[in-house]
C-alpha positions as CSV (number, residue, x, y, z in Angstrom):
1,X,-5.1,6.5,-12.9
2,X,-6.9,4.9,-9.5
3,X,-8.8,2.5,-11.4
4,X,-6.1,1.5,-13.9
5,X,-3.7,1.0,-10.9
6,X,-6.8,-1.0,-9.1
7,X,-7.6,-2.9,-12.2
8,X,-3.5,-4.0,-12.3
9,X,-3.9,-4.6,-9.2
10,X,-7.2,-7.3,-9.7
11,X,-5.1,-8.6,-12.7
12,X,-2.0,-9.6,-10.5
13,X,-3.8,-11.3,-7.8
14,X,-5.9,-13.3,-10.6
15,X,-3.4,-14.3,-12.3
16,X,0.0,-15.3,-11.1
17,X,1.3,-15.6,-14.2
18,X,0.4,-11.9,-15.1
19,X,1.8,-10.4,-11.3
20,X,5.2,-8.9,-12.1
21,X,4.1,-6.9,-15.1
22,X,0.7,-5.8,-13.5
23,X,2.1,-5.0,-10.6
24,X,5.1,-3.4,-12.1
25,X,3.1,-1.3,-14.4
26,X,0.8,0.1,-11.3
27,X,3.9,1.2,-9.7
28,X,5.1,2.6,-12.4
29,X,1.6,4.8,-13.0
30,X,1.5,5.6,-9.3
31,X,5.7,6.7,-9.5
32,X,4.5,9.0,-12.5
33,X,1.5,10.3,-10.7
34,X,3.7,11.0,-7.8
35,X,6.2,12.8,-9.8
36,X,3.4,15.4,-10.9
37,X,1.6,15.4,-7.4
38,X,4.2,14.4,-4.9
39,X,1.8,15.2,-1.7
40,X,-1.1,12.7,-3.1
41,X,-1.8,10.4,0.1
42,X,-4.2,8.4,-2.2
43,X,-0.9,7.6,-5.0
44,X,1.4,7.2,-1.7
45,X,-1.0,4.5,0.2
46,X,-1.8,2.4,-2.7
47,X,2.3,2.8,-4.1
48,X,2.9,1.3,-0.3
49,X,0.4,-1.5,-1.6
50,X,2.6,-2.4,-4.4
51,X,5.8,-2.4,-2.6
52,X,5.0,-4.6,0.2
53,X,2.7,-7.1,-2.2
54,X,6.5,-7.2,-4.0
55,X,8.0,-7.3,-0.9
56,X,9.7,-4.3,-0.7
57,X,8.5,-3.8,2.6
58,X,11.2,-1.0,3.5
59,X,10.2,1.1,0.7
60,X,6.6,1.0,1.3
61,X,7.5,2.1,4.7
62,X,9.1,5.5,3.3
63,X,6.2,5.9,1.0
64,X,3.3,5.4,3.6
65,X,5.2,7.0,6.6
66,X,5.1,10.1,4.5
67,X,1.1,9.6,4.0
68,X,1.1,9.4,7.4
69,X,2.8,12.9,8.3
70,X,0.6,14.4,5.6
71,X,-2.4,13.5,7.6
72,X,-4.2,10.6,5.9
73,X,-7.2,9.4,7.0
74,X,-7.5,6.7,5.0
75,X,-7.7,2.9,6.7
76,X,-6.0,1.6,4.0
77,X,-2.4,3.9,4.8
78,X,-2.3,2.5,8.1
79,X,-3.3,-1.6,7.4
80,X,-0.4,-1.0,4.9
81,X,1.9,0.5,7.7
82,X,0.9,-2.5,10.0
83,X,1.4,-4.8,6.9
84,X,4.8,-3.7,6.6
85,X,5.9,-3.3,9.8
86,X,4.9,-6.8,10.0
87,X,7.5,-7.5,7.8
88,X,10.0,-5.8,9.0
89,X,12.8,-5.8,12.1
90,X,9.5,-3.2,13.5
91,X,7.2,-5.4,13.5
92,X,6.0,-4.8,17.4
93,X,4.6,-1.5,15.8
94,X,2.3,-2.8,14.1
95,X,-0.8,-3.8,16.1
96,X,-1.3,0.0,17.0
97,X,-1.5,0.8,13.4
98,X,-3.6,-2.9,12.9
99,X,-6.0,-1.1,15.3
100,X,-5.9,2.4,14.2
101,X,-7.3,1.3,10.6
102,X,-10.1,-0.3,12.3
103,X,-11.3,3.0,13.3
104,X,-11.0,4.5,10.1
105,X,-12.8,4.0,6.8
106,X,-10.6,2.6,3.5
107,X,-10.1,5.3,0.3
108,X,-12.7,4.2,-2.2
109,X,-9.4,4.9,-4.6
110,X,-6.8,3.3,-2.8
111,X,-5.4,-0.3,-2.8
112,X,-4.8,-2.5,0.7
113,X,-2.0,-4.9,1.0
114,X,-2.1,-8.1,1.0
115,X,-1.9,-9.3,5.0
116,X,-2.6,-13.2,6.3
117,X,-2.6,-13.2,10.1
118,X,-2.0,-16.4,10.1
119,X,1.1,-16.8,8.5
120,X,2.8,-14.2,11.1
């Protein structure tokens, strides 16, 4: 499932014209993933991916808030928190979580949000 959700991934950013389908079908795979394994902090970071690269910045918040509490390790959970929280009416929560993924290592199976510094 992890590399067909990374491959949709690749496929969306590639390709504009492809990026509501790819990205629509990777959330689907990780909502059915979920559905079997609800506790999988890998599904839950890269499903908070996919929301806030749609910008559904809210509901990536619920999803990677509850990586969070089941004690992810994973870079890529918190550079999505921050990238959401960036997006959000939170966003002065973000830099601790910006700085807290810089001191961890990213999931070789999980997807990072798209973030430009410099359009914030």
């Amino acid at each position: 499932m992890a590399e067909e959700v990374s491959h949709l991934h690749q496929v969306a950013w590639g390709d504009q014209t492809r990026w509501g389908v790819a990205l629509g079908r990777a959330e689907q795979l990780l909502r059915e993933h979920l559905q079997a394994e609800p506790s999988c902090v890998d599904a839950l970071t890269s499903l908070g991916a996919v929301l806030s690269d749609t910008g559904r910045h809210h509901e990536a918040l619920v999803a990677l808030r509850r990586a969070e509490a089941l004690g992810s390790t994973d870079a890529n959970t918190y550079h999505n928190l921050a990238v959401a929280l960036m997006n959000t009416d939170e966003r002065g929560k973000a830099r601790g979580y910006f700085e807290r993924a810089a001191l961890l290592r990213p999931g070789e199976s999980t997807l990072q949000a798209y973030f430009d510094p410099h359009g914030h």
